[in-house]
Z-matrix of the N, CA and C atoms (Angstrom, degrees):
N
C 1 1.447
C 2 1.510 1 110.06
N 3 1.141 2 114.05 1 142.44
C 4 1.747 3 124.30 2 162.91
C 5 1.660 4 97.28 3 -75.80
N 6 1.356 5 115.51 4 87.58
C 7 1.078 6 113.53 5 177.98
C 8 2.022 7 104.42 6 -142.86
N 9 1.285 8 99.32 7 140.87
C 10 1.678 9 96.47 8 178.80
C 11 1.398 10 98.02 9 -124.99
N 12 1.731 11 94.40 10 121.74
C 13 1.039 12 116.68 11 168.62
C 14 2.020 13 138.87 12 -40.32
N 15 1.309 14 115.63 13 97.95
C 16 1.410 15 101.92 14 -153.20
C 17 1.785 16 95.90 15 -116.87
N 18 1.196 17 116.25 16 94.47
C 19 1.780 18 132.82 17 177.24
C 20 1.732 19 107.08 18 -51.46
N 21 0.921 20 120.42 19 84.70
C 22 1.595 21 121.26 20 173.40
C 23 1.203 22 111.82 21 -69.99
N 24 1.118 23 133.87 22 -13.51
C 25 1.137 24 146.85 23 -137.50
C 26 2.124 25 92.74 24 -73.30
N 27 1.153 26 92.49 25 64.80
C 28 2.049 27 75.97 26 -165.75
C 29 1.582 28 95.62 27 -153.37
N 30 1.034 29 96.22 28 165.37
C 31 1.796 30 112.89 29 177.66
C 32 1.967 31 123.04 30 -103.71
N 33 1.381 32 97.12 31 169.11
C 34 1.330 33 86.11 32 -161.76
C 35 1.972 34 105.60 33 -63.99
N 36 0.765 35 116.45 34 140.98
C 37 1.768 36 120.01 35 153.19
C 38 1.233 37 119.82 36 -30.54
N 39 1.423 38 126.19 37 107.55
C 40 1.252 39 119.55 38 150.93
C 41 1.616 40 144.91 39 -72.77
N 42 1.863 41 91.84 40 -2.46
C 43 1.558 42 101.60 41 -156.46
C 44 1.955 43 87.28 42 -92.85
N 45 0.995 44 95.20 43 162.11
C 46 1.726 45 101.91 44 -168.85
C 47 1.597 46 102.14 45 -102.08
N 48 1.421 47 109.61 46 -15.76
C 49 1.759 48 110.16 47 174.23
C 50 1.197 49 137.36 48 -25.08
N 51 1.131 50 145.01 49 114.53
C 52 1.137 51 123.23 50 -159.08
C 53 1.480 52 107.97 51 -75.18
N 54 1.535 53 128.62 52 -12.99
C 55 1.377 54 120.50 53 -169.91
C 56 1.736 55 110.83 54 -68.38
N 57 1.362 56 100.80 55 -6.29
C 58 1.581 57 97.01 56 -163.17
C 59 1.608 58 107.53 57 -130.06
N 60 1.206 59 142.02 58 137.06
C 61 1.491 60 129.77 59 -131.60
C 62 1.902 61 85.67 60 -104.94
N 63 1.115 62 96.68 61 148.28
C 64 1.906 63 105.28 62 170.31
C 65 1.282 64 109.33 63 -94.20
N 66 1.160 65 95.30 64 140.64
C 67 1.877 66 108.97 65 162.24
C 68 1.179 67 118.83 66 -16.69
N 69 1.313 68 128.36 67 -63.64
C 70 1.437 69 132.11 68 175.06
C 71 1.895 70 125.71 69 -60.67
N 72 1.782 71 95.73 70 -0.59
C 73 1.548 72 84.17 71 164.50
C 74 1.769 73 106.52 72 -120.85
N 75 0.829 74 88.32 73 24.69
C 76 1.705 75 97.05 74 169.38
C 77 1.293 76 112.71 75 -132.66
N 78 1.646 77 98.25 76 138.23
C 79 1.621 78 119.59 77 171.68
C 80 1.989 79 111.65 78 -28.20
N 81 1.580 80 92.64 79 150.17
C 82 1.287 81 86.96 80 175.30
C 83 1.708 82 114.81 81 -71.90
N 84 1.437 83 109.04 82 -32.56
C 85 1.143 84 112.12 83 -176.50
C 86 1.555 85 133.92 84 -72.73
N 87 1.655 86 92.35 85 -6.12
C 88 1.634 87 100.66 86 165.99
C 89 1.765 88 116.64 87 -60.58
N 90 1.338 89 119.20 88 -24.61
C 91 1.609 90 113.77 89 -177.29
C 92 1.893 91 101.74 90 -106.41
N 93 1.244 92 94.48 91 128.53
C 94 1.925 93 104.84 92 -167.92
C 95 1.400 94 90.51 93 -89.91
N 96 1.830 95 91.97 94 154.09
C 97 1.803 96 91.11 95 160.39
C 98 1.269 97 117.46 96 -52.64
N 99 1.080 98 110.59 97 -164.14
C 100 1.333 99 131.01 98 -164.14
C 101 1.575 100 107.54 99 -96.63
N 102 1.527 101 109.23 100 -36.96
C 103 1.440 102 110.10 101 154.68
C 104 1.528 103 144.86 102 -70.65
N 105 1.573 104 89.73 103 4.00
C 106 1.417 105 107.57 104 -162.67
C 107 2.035 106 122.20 105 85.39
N 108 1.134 107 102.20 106 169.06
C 109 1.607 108 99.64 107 178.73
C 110 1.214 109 102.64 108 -69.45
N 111 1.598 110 122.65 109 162.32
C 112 1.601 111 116.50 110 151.86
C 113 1.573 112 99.65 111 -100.74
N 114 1.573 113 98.89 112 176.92
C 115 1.490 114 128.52 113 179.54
C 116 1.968 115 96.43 114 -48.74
N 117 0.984 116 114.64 115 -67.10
C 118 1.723 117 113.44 116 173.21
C 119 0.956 118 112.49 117 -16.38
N 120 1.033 119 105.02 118 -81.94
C 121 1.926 120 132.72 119 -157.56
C 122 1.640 121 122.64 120 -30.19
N 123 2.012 122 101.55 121 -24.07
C 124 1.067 123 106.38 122 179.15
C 125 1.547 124 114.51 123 -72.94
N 126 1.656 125 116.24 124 -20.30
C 127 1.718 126 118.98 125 177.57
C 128 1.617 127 86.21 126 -66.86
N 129 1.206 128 145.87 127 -40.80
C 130 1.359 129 122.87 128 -130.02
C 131 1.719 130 117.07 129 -125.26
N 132 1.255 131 91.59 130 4.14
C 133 1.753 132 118.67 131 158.67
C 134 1.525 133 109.58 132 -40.71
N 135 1.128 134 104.87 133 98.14
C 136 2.262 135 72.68 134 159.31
C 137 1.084 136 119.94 135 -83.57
N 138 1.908 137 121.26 136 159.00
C 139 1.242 138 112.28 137 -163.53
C 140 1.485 139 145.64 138 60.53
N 141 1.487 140 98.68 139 -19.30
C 142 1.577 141 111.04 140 -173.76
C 143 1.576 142 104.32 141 -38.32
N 144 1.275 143 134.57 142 123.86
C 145 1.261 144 152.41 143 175.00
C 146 1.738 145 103.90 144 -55.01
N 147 1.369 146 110.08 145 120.14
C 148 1.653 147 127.22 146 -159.06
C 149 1.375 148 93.67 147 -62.57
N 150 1.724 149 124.14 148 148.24
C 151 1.351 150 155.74 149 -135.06
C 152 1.435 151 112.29 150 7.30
N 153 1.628 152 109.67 151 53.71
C 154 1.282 153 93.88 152 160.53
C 155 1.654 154 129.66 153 -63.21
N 156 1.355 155 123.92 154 157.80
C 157 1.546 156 108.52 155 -178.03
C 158 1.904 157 85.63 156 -123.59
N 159 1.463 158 104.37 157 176.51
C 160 1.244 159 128.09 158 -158.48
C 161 1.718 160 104.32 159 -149.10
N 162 1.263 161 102.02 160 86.00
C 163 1.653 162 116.58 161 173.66
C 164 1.548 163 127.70 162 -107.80
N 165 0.962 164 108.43 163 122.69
C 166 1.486 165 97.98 164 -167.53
C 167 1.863 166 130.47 165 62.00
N 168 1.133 167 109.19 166 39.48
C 169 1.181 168 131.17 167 -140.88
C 170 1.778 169 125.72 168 17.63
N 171 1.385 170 105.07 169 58.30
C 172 1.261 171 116.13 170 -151.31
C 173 1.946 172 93.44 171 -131.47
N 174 1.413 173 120.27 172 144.84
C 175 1.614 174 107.08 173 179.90
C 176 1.678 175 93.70 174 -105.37
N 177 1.394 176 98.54 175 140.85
C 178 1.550 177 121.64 176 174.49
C 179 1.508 178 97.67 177 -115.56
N 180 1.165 179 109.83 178 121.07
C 181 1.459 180 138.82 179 161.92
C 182 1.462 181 128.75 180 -81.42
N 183 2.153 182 136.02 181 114.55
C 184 0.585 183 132.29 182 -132.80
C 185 2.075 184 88.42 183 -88.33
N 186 1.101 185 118.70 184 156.93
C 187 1.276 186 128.17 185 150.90
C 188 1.442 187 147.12 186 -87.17
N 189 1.001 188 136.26 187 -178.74
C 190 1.573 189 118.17 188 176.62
C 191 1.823 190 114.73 189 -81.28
N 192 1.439 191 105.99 190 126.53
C 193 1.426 192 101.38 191 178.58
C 194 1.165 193 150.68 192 -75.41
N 195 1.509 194 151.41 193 88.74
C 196 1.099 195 152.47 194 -150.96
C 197 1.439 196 114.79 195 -39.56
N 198 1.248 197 133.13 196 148.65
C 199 1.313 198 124.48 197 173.79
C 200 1.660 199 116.05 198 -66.32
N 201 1.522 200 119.99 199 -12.13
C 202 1.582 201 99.64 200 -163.93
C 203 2.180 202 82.07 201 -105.81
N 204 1.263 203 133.81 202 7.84
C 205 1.029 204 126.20 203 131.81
C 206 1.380 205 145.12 204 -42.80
N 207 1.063 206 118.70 205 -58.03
C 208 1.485 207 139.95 206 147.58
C 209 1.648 208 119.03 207 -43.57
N 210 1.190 209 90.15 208 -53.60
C 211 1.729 210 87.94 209 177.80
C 212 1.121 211 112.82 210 -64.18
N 213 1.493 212 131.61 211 -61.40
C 214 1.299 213 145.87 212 -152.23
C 215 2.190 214 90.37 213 -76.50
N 216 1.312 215 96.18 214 -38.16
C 217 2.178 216 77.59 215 -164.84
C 218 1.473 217 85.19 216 -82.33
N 219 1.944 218 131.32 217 -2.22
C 220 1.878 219 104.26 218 165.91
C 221 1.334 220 103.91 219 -59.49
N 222 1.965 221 106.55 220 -68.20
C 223 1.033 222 91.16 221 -173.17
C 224 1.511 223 147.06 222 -65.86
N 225 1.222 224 116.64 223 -17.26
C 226 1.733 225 115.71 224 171.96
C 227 1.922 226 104.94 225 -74.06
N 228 1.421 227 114.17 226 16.97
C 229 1.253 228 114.17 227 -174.91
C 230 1.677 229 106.78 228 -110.00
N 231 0.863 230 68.57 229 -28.75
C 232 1.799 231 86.57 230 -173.47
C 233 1.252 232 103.40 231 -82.47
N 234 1.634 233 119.78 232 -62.94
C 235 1.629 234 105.01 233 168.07
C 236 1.012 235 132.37 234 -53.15
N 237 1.611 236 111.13 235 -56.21
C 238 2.053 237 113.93 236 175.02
C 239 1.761 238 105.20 237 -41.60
N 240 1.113 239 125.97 238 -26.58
C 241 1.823 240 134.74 239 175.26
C 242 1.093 241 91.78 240 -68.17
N 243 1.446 242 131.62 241 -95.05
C 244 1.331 243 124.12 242 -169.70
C 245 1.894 244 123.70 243 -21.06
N 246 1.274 245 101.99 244 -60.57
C 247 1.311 246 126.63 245 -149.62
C 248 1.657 247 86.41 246 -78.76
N 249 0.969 248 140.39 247 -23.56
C 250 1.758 249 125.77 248 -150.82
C 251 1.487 250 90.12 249 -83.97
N 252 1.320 251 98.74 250 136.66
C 253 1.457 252 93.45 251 151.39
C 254 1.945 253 137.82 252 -67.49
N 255 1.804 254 98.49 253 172.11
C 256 1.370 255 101.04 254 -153.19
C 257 2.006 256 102.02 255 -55.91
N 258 1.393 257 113.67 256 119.70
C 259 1.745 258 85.83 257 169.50
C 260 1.882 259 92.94 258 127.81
N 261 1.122 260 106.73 259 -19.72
C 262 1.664 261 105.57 260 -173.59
C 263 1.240 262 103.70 261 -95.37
N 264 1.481 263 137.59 262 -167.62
C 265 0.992 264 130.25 263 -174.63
C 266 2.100 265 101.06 264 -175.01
N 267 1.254 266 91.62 265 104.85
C 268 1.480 267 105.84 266 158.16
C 269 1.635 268 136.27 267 -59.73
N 270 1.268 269 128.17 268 122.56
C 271 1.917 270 127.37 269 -174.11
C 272 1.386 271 79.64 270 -154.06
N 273 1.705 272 73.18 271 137.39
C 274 1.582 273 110.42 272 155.06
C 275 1.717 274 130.71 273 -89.40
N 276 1.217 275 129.54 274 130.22
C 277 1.415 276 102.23 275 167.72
C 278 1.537 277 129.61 276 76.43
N 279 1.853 278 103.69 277 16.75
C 280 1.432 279 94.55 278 -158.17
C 281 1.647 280 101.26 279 -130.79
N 282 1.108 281 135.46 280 105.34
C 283 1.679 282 143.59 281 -145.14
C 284 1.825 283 96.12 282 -58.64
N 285 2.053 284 79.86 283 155.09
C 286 1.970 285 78.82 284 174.31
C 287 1.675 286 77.45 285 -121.47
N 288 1.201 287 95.23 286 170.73
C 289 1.802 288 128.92 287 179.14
C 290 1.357 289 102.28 288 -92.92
N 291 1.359 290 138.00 289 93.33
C 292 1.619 291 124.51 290 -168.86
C 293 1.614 292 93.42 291 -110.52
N 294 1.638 293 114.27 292 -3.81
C 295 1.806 294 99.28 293 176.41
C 296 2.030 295 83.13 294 173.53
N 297 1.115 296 82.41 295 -168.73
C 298 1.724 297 113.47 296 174.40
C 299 1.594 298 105.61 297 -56.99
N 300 1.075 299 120.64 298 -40.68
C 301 1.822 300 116.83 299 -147.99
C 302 2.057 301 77.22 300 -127.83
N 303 0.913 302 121.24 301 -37.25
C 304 1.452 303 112.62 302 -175.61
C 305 1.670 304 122.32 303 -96.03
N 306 1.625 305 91.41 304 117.08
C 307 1.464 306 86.12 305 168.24
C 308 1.917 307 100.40 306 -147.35
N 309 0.748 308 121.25 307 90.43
C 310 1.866 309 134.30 308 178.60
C 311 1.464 310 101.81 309 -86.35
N 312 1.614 311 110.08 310 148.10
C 313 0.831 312 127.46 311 156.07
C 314 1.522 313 149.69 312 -118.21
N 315 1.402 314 106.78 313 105.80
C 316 1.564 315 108.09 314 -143.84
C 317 1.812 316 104.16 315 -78.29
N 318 1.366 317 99.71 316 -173.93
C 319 1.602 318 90.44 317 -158.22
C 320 1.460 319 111.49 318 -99.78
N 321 1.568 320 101.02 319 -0.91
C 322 1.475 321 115.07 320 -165.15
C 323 1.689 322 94.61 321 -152.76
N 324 1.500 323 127.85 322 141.88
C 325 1.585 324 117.78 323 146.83
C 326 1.024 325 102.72 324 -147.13
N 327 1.679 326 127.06 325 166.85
C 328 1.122 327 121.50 326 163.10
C 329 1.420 328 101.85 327 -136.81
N 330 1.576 329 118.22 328 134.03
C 331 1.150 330 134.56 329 -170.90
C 332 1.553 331 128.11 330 -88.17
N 333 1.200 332 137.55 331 142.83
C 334 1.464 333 133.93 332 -125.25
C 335 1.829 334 87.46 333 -114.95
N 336 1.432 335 107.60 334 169.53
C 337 1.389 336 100.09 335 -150.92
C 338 2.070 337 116.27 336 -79.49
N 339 1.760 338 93.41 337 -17.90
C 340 1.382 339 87.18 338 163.57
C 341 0.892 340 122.96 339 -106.05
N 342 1.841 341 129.29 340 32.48
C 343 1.415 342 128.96 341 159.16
C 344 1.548 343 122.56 342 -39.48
N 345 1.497 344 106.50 343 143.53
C 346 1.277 345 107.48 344 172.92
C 347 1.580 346 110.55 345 -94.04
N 348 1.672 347 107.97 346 143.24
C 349 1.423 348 93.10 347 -170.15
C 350 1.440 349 108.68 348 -153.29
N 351 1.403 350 108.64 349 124.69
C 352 2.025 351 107.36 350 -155.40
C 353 1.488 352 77.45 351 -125.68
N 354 1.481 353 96.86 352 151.41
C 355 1.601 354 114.25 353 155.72
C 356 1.251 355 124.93 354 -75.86
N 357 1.379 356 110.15 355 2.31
C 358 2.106 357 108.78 356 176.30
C 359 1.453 358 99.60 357 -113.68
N 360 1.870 359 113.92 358 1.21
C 361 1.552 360 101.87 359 162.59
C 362 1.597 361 133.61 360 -51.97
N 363 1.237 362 108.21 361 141.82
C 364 1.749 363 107.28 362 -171.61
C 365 2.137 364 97.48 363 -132.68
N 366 1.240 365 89.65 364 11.62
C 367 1.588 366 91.83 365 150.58
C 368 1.946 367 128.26 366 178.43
N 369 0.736 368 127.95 367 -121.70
C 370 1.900 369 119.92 368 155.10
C 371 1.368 370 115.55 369 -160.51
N 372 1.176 371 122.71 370 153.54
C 373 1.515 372 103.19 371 176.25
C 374 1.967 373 101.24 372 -94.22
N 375 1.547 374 106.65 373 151.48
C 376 1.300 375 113.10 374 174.19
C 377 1.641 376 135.65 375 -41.14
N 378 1.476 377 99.43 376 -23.87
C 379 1.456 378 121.90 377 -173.55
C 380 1.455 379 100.91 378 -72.79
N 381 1.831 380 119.69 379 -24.16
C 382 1.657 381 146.95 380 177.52
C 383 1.374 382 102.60 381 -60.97
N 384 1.252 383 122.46 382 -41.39
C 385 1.716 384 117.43 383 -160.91
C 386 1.378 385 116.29 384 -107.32
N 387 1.176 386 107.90 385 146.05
C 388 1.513 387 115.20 386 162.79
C 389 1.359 388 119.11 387 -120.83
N 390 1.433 389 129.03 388 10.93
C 391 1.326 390 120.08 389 164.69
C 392 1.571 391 102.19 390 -167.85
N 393 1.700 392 116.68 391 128.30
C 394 1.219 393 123.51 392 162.05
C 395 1.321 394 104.08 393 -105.76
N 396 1.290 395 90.62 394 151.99
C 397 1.761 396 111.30 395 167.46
C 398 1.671 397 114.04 396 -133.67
N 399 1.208 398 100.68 397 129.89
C 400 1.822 399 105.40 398 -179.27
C 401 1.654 400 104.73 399 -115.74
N 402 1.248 401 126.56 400 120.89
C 403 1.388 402 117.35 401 163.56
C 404 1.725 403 119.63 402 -81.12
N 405 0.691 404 126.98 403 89.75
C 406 1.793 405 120.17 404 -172.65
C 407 1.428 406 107.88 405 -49.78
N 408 1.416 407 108.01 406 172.14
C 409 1.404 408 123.93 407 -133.31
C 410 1.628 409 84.17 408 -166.36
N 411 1.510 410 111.87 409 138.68
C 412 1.910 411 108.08 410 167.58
C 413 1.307 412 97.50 411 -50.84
N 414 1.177 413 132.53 412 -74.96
C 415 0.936 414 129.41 413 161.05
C 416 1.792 415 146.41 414 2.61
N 417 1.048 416 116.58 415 -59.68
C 418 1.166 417 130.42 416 156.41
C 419 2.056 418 133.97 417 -89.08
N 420 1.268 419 101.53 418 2.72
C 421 1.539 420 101.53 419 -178.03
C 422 1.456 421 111.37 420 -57.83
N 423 1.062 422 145.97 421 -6.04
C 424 1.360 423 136.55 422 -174.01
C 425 1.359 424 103.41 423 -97.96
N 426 1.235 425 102.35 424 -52.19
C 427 1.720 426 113.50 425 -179.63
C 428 1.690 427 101.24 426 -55.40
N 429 1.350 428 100.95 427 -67.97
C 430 1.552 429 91.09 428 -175.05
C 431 1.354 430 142.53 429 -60.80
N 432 1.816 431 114.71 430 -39.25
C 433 1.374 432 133.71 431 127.46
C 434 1.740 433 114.23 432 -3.10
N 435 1.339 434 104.41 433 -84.33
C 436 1.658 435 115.29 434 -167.67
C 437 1.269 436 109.39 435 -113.53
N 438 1.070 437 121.42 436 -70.14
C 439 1.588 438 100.66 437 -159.07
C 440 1.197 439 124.50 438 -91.07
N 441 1.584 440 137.20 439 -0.99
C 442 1.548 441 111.93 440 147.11
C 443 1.612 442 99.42 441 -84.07
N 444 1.338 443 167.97 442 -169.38
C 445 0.598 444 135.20 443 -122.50
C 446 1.541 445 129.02 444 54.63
N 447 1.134 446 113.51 445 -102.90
C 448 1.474 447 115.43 446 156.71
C 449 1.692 448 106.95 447 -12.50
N 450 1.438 449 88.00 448 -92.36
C 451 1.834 450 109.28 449 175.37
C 452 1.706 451 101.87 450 -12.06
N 453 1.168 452 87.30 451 -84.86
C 454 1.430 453 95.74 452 -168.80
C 455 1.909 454 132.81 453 -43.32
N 456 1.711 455 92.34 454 -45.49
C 457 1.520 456 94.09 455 162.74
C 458 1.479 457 108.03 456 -53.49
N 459 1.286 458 122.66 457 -64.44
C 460 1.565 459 127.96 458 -161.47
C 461 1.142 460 109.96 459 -29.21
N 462 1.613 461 119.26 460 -50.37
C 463 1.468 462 146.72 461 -150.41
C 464 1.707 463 84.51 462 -83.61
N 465 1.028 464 144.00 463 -16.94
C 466 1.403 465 150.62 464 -147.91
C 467 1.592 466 113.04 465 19.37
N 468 1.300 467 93.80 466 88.63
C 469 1.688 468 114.48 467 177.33
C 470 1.725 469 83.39 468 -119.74
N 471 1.672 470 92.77 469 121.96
C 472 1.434 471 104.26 470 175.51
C 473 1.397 472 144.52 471 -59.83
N 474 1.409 473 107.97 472 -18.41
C 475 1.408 474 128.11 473 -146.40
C 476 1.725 475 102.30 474 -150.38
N 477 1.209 476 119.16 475 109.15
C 478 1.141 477 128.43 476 165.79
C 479 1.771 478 143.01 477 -131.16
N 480 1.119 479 105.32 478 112.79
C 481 1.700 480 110.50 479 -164.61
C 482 1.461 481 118.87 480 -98.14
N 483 0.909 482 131.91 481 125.24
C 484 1.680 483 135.44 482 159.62
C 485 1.079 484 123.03 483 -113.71
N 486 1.669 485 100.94 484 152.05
C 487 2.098 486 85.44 485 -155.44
C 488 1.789 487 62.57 486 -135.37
N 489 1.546 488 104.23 487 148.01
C 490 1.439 489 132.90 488 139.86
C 491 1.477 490 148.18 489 -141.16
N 492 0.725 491 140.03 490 135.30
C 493 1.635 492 145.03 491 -144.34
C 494 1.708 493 81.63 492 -77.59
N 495 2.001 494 96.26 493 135.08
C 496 1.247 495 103.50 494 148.07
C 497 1.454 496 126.81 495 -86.14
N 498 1.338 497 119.65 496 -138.06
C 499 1.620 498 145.25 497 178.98
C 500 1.771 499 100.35 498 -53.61
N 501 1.311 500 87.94 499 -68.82
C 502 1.477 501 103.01 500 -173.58
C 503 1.277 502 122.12 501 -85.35
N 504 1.359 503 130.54 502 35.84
C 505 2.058 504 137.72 503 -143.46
C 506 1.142 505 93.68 504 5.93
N 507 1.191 506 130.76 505 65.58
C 508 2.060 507 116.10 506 144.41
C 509 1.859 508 93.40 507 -102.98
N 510 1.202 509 87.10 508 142.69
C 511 1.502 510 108.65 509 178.76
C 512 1.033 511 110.33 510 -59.42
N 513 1.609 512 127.59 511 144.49
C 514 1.479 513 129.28 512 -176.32
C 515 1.739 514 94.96 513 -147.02
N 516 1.474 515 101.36 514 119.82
C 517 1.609 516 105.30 515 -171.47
C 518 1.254 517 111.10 516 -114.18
N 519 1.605 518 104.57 517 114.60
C 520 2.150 519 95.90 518 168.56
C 521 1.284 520 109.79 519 -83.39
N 522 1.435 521 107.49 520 142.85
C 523 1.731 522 116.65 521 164.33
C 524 0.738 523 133.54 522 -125.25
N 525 1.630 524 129.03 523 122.49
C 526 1.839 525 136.86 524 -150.70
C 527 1.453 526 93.83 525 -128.64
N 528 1.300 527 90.48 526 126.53
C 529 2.195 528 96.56 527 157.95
C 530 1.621 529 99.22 528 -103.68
N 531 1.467 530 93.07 529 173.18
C 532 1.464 531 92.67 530 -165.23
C 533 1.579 532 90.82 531 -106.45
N 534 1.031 533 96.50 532 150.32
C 535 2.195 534 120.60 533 163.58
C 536 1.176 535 113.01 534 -95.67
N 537 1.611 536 103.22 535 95.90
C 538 1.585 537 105.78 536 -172.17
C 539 1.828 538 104.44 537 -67.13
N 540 1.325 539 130.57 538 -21.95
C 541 1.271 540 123.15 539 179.40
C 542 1.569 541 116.38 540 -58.79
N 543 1.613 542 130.77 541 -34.39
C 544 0.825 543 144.02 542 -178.29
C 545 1.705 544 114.51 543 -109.15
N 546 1.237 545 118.17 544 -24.81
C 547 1.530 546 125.28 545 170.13
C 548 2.031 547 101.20 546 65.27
N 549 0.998 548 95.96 547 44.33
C 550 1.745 549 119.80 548 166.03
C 551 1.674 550 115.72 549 -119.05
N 552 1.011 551 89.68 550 164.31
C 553 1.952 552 93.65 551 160.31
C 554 1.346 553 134.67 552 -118.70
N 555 1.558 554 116.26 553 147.74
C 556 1.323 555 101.68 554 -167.11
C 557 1.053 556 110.51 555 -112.69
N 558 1.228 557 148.34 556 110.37
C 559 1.350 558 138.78 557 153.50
C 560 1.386 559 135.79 558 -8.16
N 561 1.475 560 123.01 559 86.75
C 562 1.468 561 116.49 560 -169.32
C 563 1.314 562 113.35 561 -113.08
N 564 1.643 563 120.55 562 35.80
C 565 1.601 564 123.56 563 174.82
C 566 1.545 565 117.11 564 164.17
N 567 1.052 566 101.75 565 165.02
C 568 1.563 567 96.50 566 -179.80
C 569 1.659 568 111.18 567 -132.36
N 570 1.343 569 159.93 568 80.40
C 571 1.368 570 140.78 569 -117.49
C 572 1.864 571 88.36 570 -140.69
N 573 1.602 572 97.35 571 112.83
C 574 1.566 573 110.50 572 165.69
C 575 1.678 574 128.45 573 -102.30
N 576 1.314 575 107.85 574 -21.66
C 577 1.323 576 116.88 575 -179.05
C 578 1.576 577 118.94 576 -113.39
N 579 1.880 578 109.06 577 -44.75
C 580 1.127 579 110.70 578 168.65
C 581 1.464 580 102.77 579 -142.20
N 582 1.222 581 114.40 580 159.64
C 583 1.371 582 141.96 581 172.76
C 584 1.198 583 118.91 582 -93.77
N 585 1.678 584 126.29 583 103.49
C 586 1.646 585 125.59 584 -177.46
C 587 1.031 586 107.38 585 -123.79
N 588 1.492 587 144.34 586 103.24
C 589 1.625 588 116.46 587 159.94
C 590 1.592 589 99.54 588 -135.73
N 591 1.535 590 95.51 589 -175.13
C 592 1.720 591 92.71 590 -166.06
C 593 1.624 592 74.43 591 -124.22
N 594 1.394 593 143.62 592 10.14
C 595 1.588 594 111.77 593 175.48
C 596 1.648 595 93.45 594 -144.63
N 597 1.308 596 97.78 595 142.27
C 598 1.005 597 157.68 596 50.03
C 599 1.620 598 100.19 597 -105.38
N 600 1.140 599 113.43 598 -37.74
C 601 2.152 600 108.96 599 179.32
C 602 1.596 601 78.83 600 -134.79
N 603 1.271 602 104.29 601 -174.35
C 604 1.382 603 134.92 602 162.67
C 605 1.768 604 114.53 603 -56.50
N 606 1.019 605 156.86 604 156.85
C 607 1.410 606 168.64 605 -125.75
C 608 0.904 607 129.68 606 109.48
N 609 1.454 608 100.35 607 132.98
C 610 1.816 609 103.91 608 177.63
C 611 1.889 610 98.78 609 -143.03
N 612 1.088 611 105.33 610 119.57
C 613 1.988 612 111.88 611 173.84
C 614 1.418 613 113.64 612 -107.62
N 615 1.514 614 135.04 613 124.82
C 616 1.326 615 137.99 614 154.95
C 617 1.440 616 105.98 615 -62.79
N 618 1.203 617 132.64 616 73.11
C 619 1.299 618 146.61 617 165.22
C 620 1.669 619 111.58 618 -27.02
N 621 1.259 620 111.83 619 -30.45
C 622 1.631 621 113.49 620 175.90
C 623 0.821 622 81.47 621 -88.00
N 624 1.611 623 168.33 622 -57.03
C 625 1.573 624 134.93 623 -164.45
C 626 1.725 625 123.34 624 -23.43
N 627 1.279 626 99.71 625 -12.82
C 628 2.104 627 108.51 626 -161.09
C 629 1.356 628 77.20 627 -65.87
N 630 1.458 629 139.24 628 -47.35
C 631 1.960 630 133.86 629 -165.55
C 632 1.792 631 89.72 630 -39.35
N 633 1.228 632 111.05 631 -41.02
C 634 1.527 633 105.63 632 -151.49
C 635 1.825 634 105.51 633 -82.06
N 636 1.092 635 117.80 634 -17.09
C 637 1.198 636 118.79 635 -163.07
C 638 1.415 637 132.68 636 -86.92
């Protein structure tokens, strides 16, 4: 996700300074319990600023998006569509439930064939997916790098992709299946020019197509 990490994790201000804003000009919902938010909480925010995610029971706030973001999640959107088989179902942008304190929203998923799937959904549960994809963002390399990742194996979502811009912004995508013995991921490729695999389905992407997009 093009998302920058924003730690709420704090209490109201006591200092009266003007350089630093008081409690009373910020939302109530900017200061979390003490346990942190749960997975809910994100329907019941008011105002909550659109794709917020919820990590560590902590709110991450989306940032401004780079153009080779956009390009790169059209095109891996457009192919993973094509390519899925009959019965799966591709979303952009739309949070999974991986526990109590976790709910992220990846930039790409595609949902497994006995997903449940309502039109008044406002996220999925993990047991729903069979493949995330995160494009990183300066912004987001740690998160996306390590700790969803993590998240995500735990949750045992099988299939996991990260795409990051090289030298030249052509997309460069890692791809990990998960090891259910250990509930990690393994790295099974590294793809700079084209994209081939036969699992989770069959696919193949001209990754330099992003010039065209």
């Amino acid at each position: 996700m093009t998302a920058e990490a924003v730690s709420l994790e704090m209490t109201p201000s006591t200092s009266s300074s003007s350089s630093s804003p008081s409690s009373s000009s910020l939302p109530a919902w900017v200061f979390p319990p003490p346990e942190g938010f749960a997975a809910e909480d994100l329907d019941h925010i008011p105002d909550l600023p659109a794709h917020t995610e919820l990590i560590d029971g902590s709110l991450v706030f989306v940032s401004p998006q780079r153009d080779f973001h956009t390009s790169a999640l059209f095109l891996l959107h457009v192919a993973v569509r094509n390519a899925a088989p009959k019965g799966h179902r591709v979303r952009r942008e739309m949070s999974i439930k991986l526990g109590p304190g976790q709910r992220p929203e990846p930039d790409l998923i595609v949902l497994g064939l006995d997903a449940v799937v309502r039109p008044t959904a406002t996220f999925y549960q993990a047991s729903d997916v069979l493949l995330v994809v995160e494009v990183v963002s300066p912004e987001s390399k740690v998160r996306d790098r390590h700790r969803k990742p993590v998240l995500y194996a735990e949750a045992g979502i099988p299939h996991f992709w990260r795409v990051e811009s090289d030298s030249s912004d052509r997309p460069v995508v890692y791809v990990y299946e998960l090891d259910p013995a250990t509930s990690q991921y393994v790295p099974t490729g590294i793809f700079r020019d084209r994209l081939k695999l036969t699992v989770p389905f069959d696919i193949e992407i001209d990754l330099a197509e992003i010039d065209d997009v």
